[in-house]
C-alpha positions as YAML, in Angstrom:
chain: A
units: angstrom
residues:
- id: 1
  name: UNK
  ca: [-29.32, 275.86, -82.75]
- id: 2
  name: UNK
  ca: [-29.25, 277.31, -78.96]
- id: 3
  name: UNK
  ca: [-28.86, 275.09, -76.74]
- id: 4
  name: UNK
  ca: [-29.37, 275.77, -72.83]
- id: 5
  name: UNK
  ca: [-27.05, 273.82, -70.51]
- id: 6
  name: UNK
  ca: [-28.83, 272.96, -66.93]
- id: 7
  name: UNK
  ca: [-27.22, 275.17, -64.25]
- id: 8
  name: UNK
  ca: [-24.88, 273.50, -62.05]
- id: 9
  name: UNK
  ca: [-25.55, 273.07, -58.42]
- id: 10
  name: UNK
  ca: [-23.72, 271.50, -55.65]
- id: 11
  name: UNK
  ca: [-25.82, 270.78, -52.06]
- id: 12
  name: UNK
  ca: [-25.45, 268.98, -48.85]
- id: 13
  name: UNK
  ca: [-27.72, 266.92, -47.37]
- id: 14
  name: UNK
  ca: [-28.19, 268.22, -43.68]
- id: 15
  name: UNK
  ca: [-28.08, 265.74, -40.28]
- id: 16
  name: UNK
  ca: [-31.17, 264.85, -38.66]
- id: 17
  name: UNK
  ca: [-31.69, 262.52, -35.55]
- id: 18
  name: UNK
  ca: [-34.81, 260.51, -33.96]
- id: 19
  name: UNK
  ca: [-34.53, 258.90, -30.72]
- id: 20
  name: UNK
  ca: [-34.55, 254.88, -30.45]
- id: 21
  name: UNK
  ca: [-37.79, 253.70, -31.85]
- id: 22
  name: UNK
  ca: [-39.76, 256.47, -32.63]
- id: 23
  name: UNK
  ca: [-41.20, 257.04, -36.39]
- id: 24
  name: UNK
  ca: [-38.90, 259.25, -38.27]
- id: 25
  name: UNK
  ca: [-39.66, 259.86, -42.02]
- id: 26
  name: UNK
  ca: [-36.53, 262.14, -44.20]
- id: 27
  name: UNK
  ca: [-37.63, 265.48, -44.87]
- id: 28
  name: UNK
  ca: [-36.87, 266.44, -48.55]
- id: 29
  name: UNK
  ca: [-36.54, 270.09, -47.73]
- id: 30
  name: UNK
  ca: [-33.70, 268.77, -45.45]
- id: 31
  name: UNK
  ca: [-30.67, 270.45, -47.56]
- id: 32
  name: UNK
  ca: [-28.23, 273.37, -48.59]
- id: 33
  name: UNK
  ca: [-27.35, 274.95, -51.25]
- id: 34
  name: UNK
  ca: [-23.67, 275.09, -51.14]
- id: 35
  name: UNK
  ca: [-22.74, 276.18, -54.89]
- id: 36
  name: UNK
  ca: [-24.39, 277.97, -57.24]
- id: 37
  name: UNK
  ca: [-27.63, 279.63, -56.84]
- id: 38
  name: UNK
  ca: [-31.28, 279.02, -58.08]
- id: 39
  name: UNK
  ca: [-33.28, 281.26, -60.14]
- id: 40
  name: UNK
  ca: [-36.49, 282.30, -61.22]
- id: 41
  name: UNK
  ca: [-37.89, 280.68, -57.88]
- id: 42
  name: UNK
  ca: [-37.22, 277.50, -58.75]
- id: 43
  name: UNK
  ca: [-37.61, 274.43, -56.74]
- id: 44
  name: UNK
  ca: [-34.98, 271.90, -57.48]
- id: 45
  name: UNK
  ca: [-37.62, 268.64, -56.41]
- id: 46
  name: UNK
  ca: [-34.90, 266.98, -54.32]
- id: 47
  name: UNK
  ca: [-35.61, 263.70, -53.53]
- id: 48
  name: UNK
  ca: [-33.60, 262.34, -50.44]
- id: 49
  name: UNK
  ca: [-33.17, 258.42, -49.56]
- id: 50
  name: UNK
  ca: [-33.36, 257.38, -46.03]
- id: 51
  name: UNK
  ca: [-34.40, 253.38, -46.48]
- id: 52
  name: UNK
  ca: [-30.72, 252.91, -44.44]
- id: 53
  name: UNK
  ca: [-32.45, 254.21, -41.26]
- id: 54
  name: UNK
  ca: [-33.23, 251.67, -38.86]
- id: 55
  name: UNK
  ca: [-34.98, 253.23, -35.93]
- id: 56
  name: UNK
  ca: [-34.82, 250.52, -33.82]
- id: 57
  name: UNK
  ca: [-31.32, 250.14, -33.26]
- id: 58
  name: UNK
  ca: [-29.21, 252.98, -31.98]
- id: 59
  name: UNK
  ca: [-26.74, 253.98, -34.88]
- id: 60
  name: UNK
  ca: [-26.12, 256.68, -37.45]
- id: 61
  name: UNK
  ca: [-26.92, 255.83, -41.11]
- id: 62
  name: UNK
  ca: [-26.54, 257.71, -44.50]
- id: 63
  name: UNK
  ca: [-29.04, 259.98, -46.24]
- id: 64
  name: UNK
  ca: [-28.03, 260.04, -49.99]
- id: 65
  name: UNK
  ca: [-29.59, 261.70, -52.87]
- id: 66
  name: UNK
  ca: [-32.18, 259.94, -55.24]
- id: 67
  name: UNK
  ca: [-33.21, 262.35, -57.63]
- id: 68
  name: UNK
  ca: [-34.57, 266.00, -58.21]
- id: 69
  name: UNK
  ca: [-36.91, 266.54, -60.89]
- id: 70
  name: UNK
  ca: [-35.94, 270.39, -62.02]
- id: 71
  name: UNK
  ca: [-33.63, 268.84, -64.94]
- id: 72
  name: UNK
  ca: [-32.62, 272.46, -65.01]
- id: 73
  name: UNK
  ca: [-29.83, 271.88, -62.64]
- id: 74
  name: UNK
  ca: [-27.30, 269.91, -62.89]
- id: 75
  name: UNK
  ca: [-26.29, 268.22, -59.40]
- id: 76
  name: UNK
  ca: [-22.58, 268.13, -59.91]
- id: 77
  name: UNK
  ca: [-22.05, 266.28, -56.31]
- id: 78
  name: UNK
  ca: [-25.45, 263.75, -56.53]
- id: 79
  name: UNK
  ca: [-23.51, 261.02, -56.73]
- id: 80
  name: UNK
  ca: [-21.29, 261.52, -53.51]
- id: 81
  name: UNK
  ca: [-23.15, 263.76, -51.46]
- id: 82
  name: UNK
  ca: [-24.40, 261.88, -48.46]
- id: 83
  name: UNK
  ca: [-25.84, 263.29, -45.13]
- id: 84
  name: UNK
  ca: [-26.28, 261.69, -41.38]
- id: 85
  name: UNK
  ca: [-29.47, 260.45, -39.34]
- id: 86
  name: UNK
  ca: [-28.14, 258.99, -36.24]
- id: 87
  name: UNK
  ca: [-30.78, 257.24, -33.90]
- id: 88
  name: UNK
  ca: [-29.41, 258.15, -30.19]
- id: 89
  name: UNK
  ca: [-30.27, 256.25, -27.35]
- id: 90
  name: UNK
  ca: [-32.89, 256.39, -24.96]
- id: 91
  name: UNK
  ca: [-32.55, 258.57, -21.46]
- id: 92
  name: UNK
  ca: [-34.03, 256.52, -18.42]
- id: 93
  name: UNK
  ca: [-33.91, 257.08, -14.96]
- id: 94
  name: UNK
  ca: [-34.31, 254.25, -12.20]
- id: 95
  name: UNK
  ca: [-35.61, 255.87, -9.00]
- id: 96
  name: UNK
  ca: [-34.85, 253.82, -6.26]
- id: 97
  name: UNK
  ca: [-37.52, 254.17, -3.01]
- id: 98
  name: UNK
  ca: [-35.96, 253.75, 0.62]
- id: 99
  name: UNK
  ca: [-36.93, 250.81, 2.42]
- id: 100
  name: UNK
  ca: [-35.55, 249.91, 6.00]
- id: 101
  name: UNK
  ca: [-35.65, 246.50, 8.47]
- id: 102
  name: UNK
  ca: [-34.85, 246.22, 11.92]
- id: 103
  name: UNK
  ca: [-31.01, 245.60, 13.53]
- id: 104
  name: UNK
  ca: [-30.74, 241.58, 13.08]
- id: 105
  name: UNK
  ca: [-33.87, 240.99, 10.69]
- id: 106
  name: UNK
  ca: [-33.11, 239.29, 7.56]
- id: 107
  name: UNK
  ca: [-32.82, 241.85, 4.45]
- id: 108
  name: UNK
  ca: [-34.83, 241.08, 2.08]
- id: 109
  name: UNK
  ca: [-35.37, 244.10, -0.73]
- id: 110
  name: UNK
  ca: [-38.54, 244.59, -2.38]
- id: 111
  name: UNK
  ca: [-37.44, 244.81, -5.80]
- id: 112
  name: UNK
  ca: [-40.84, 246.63, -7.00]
- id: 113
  name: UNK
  ca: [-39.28, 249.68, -4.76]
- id: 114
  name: UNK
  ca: [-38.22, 251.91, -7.98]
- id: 115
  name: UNK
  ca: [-40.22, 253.55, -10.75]
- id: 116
  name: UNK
  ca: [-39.05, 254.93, -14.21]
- id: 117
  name: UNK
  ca: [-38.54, 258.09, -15.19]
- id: 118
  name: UNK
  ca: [-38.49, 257.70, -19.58]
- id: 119
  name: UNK
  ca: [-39.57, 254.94, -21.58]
- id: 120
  name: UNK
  ca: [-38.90, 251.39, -22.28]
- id: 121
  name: UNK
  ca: [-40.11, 250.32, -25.69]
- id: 122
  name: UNK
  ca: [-42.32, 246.94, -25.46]
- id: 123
  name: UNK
  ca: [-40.07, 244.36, -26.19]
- id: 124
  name: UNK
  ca: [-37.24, 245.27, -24.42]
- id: 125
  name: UNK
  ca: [-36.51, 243.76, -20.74]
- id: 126
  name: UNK
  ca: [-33.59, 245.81, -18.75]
- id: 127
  name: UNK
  ca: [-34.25, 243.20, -16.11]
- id: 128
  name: UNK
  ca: [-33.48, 245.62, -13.26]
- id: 129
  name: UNK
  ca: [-32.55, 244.04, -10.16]
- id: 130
  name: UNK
  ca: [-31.99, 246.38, -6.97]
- id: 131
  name: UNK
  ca: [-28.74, 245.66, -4.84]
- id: 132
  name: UNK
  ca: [-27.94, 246.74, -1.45]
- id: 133
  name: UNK
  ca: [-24.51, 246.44, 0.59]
- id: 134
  name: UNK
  ca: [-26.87, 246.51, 4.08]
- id: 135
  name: UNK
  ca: [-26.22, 243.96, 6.43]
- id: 136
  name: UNK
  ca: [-28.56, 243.09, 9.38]
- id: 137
  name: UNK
  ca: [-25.32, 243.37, 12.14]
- id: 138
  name: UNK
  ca: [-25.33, 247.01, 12.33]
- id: 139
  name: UNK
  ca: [-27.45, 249.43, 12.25]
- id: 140
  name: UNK
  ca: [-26.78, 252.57, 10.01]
- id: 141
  name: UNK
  ca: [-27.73, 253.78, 6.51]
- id: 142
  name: UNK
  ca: [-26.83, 251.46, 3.31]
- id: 143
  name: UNK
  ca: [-27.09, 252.64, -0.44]
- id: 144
  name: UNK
  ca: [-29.69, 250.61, -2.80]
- id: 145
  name: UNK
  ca: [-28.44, 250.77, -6.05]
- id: 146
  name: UNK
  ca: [-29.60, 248.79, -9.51]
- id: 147
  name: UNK
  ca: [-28.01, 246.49, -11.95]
- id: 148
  name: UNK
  ca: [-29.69, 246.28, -15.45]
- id: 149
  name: UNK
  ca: [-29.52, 244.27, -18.60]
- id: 150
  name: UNK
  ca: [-26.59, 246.29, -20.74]
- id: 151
  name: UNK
  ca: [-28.38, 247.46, -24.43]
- id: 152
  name: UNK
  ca: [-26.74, 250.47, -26.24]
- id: 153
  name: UNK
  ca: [-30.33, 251.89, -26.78]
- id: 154
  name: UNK
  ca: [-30.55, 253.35, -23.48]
- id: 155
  name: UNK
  ca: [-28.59, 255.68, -21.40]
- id: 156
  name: UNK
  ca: [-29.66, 255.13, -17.97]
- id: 157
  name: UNK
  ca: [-29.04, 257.01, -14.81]
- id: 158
  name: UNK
  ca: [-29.57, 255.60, -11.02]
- id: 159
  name: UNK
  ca: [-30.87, 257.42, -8.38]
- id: 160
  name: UNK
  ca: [-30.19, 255.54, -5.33]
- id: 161
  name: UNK
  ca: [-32.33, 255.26, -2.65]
- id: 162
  name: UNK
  ca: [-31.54, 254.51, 1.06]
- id: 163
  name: UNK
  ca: [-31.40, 251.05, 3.14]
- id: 164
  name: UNK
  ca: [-31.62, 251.59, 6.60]
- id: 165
  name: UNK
  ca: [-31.03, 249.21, 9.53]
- id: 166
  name: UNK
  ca: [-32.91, 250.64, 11.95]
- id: 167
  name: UNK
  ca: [-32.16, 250.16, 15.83]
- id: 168
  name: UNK
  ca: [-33.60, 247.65, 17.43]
- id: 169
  name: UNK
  ca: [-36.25, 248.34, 20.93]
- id: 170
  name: UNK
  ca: [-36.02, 247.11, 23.74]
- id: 171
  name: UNK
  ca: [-36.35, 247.76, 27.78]
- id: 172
  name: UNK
  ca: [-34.35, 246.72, 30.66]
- id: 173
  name: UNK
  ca: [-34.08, 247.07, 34.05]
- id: 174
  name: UNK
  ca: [-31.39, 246.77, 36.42]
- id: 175
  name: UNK
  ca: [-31.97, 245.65, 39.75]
- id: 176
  name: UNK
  ca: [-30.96, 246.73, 43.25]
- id: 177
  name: UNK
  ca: [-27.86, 245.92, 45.06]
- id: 178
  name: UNK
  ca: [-26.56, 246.72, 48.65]
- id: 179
  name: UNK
  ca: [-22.94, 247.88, 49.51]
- id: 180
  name: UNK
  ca: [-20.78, 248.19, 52.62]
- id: 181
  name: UNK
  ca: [-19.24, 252.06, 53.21]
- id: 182
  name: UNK
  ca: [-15.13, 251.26, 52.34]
- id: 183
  name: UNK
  ca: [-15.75, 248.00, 50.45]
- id: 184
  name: UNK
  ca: [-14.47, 248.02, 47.01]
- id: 185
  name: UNK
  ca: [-17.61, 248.11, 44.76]
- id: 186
  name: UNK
  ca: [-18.49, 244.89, 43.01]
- id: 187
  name: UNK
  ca: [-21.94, 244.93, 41.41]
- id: 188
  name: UNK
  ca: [-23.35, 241.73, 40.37]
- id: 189
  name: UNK
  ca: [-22.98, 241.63, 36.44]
- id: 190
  name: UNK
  ca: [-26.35, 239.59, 35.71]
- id: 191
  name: UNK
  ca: [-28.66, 241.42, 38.40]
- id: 192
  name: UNK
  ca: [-30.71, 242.39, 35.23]
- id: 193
  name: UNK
  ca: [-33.73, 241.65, 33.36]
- id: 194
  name: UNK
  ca: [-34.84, 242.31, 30.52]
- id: 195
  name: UNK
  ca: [-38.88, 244.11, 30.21]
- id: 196
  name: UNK
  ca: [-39.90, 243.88, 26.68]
- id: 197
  name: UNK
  ca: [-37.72, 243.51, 23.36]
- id: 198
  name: UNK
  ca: [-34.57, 241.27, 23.08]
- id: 199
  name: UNK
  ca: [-31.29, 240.75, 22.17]
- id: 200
  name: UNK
  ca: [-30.00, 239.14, 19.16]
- id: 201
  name: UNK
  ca: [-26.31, 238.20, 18.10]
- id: 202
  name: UNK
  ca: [-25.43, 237.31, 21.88]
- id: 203
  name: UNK
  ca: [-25.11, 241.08, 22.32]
- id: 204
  name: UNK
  ca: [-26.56, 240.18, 25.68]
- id: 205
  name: UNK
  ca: [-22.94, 238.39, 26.67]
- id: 206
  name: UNK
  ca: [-21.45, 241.58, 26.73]
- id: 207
  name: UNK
  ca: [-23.61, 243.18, 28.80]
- id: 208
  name: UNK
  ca: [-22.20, 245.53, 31.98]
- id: 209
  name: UNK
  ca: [-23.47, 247.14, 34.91]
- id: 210
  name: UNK
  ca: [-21.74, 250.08, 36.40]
- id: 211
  name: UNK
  ca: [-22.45, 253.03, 38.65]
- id: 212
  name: UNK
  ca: [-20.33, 256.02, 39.52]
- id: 213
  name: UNK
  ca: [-20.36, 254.88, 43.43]
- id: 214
  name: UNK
  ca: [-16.88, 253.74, 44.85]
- id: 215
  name: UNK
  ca: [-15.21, 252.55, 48.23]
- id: 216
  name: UNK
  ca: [-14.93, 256.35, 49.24]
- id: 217
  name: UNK
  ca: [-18.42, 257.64, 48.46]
- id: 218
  name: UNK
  ca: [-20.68, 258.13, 51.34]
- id: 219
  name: UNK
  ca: [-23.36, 256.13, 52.49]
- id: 220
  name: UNK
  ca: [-26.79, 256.73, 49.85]
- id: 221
  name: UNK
  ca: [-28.12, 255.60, 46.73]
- id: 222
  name: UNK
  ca: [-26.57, 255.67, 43.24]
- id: 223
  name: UNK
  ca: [-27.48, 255.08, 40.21]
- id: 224
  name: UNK
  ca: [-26.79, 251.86, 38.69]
- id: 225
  name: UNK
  ca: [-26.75, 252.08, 34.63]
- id: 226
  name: UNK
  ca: [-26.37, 249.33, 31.68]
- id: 227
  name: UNK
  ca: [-23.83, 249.41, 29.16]
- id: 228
  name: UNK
  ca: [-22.98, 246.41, 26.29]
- id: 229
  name: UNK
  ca: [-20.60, 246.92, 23.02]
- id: 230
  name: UNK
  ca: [-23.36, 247.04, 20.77]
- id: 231
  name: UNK
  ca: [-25.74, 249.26, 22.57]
- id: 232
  name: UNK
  ca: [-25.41, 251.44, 19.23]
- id: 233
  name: UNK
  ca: [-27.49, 249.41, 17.11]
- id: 234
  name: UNK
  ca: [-30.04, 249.17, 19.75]
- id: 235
  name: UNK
  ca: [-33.54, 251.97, 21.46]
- id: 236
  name: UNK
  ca: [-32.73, 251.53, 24.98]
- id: 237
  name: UNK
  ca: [-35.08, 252.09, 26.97]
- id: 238
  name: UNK
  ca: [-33.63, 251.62, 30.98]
- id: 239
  name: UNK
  ca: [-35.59, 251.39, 34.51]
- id: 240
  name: UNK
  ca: [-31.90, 252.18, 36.59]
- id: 241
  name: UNK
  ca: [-31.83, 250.30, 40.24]
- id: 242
  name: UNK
  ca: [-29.90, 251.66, 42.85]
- id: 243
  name: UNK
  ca: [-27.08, 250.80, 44.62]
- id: 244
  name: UNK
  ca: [-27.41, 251.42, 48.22]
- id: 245
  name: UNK
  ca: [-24.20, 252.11, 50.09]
- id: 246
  name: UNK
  ca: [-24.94, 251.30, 53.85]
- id: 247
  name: UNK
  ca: [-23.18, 252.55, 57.24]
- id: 248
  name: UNK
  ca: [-19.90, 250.83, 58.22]
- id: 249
  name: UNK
  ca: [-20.37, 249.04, 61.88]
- id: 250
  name: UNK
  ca: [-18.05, 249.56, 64.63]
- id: 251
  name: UNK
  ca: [-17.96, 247.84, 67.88]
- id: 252
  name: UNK
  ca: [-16.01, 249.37, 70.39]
- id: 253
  name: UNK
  ca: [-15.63, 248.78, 74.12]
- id: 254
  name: UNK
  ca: [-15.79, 251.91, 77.06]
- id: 255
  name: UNK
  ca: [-13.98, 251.49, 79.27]
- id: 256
  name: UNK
  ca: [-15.22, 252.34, 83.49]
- id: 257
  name: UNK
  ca: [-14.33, 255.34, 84.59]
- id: 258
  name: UNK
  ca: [-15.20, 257.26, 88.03]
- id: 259
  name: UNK
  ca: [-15.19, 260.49, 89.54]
- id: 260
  name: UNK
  ca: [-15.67, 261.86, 93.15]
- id: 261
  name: UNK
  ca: [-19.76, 262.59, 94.11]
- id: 262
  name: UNK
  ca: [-20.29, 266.35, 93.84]
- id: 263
  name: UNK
  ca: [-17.38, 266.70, 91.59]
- id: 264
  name: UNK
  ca: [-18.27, 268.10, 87.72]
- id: 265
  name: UNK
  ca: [-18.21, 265.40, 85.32]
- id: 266
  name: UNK
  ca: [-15.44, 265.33, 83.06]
- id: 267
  name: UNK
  ca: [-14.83, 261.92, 80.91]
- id: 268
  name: UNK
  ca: [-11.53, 260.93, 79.28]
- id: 269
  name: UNK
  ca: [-12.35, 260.86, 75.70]
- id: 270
  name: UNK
  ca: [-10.17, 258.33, 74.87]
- id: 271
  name: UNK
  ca: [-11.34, 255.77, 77.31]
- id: 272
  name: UNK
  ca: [-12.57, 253.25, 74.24]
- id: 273
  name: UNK
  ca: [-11.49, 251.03, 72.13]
- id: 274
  name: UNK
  ca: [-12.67, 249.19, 68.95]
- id: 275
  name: UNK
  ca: [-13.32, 245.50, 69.42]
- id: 276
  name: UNK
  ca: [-14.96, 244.60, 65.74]
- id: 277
  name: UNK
  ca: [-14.55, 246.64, 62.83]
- id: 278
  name: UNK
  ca: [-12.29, 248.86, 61.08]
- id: 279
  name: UNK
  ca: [-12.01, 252.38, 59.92]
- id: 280
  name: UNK
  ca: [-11.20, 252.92, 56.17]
- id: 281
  name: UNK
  ca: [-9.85, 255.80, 53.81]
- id: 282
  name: UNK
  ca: [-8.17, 257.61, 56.93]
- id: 283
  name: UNK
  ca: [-11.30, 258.51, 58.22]
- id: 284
  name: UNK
  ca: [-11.73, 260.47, 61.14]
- id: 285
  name: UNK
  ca: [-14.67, 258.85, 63.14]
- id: 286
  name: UNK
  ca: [-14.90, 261.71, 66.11]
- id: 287
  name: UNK
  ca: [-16.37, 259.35, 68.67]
- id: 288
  name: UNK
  ca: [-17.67, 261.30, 71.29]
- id: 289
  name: UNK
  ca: [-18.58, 260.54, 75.09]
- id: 290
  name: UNK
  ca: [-21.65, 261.25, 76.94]
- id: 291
  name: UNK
  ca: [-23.02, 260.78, 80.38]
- id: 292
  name: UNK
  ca: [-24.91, 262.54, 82.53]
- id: 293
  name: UNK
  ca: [-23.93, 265.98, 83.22]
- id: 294
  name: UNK
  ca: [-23.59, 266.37, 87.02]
- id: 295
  name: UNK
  ca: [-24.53, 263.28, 89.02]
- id: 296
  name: UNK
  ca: [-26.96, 263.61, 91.50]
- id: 297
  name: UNK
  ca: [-25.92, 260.15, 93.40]
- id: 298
  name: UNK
  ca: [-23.07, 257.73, 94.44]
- id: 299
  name: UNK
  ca: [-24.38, 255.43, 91.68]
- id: 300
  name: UNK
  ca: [-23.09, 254.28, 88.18]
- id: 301
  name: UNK
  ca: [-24.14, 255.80, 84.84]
- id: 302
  name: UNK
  ca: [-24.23, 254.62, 81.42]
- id: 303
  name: UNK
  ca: [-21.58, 255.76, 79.09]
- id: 304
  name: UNK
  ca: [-22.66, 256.28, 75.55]
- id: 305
  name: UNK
  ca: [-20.74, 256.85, 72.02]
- id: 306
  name: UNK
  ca: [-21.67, 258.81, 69.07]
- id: 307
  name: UNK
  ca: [-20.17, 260.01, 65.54]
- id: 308
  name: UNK
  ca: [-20.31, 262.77, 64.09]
- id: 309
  name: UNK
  ca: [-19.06, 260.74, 60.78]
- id: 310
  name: UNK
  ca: [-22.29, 259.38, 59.51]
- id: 311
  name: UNK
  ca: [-20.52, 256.70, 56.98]
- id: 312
  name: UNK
  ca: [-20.38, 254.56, 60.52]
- id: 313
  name: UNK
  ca: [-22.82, 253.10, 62.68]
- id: 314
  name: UNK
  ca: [-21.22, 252.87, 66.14]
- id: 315
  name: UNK
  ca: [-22.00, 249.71, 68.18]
- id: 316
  name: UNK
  ca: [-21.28, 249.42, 72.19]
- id: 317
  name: UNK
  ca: [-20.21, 246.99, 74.61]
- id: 318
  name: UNK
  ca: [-21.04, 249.29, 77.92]
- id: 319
  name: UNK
  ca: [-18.96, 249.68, 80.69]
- id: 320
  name: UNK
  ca: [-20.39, 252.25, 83.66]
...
């Protein structure tokens, strides 16, 4: 008697992998070959087992060997030879939309701002929720971000989108205001008013008027701005008033003076004196005297005054 042996054969069972809840059926061409050889173009009629599979849960599970039907060969490893499926997760992405409110409105986030990139499987609830760090005192850019229900069958990946506080409009006006030449400068803090738009917070308490005019600058008009702490979270939009600096008044008092008829006139230049008011930052008024040239007459003439320093307005009490 001859008897033929079946022809040993070792194989492995190759890895595969499906993604979370998608159909996945074992392939029974899915092996190697890994000892000994096959001949006379045989098939070996491998028959693979994947019943451990369970596509809807993320995992890896065994592929083992049920049977071949070439009786041929001898499978010297089918009773330990195992291979690997492994179900990975799913790859989301949350995409996150900008949305924006104005400096001292409530936030309030639309939560249907975001769309999904992937797929969620019906049935499962991530239960997204968008979060923001933006608070209505200031007014700057915020990240929105997402929380989600945690489940191991999903890799997700945020793209954050953009909160911002926006500044808030509104237009004001300051009014006008009068100042002495040489008086210290002291504008009056609420000479204001407010043209459309409004404050919120109190903001308006720290409100403050200045100008660049001061007890040295010359009689004219300056600008008078509007400043407050948190102008940075606000549009302004400012009409500026004008603070008008106005001549300093002198009074002074000529004194009499005479001269011979015929004789050319000639006045003493220092025959004055200031009776009411004052002259400030070392000033030098220049008062000058004037009559008539060459009197004609044994008669009096007036006297007058001028400066040449137009921060002054020069009053007289007239002597001949």
């Amino acid at each position: 008697t001859l008897t033929i042996n079946p022809r040993d054969i070792d194989i492995e069972i190759l890895n595969s992998s499906s993604e979370y809840g998608k159909p996945f059926t074992v392939s029974n061409s899915n092996y190697a070959i890994i000892s000994g050889n096959l001949i006379n173009n045989d098939s070996l009629g491998v028959i693979l087992n994947g019943s451990a599979i369970n596509i809807n849960q993320m995992g890896s599970y065994n592929i083992t060997l049920e049977d071949w039907t070439n009786k041929n060969y001898n499978i010297r490893n089918s009773e330990t030879v195992k291979g690997t499926h492994t179900v990975t997760p799913i790859s989301i992405t949350i995409n996150i939309d900008n949305q924006s409110s104005i400096y001292g409105e409530y936030i309030d986030l639309d939560q249907t701002k975001h769309s999904i990139s992937g797929n969620i499987l019906s049935g499962d609830n991530l239960n997204i929720q968008l979060t923001t760090t933006a608070t209505n005192t200031e007014a700057t850019n915020y990240p929105i971000s997402a929380t989600y229900a945690e489940n191991s069958n999903y890799v997700v990946t945020i793209n954050e989108g953009i909160y911002s506080v926006t500044k808030r409009s509104i237009s004001l006006k300051t009014g006008n205001q009068t100042s002495t030449y040489g008086e210290q400068i002291s504008l009056n803090q609420t000479n204001y008013s407010i043209t459309s738009g409004s404050f919120v917070f109190n903001d308006n308490q720290n409100v403050k008027l200045t100008t660049n005019a001061t007890n040295t600058s010359s009689i004219g008009s300056y600008e008078i701005n509007l400043t407050f702490s948190k102008i940075n979270n606000y549009d302004v939009s400012l009409e500026k008033g004008s603070l008008t600096i106005n001549q300093r008044e002198l009074t002074i008092t000529l004194s009499s003076q005479t001269i011979e008829y015929g004789n050319t006139l000639k006045l003493d230049k220092t025959s004055y004196s200031i009776t009411n008011g004052n002259i400030v930052n070392n000033d030098n008024v220049e008062i000058s005297l004037n009559s008539k040239t060459n009197p004609e007459n044994s008669e009096e003439y007036i006297i007058t005054a001028l400066s040449s320093n137009k921060n002054y307005i020069i009053k007289l009490k007239n002597s001949n």
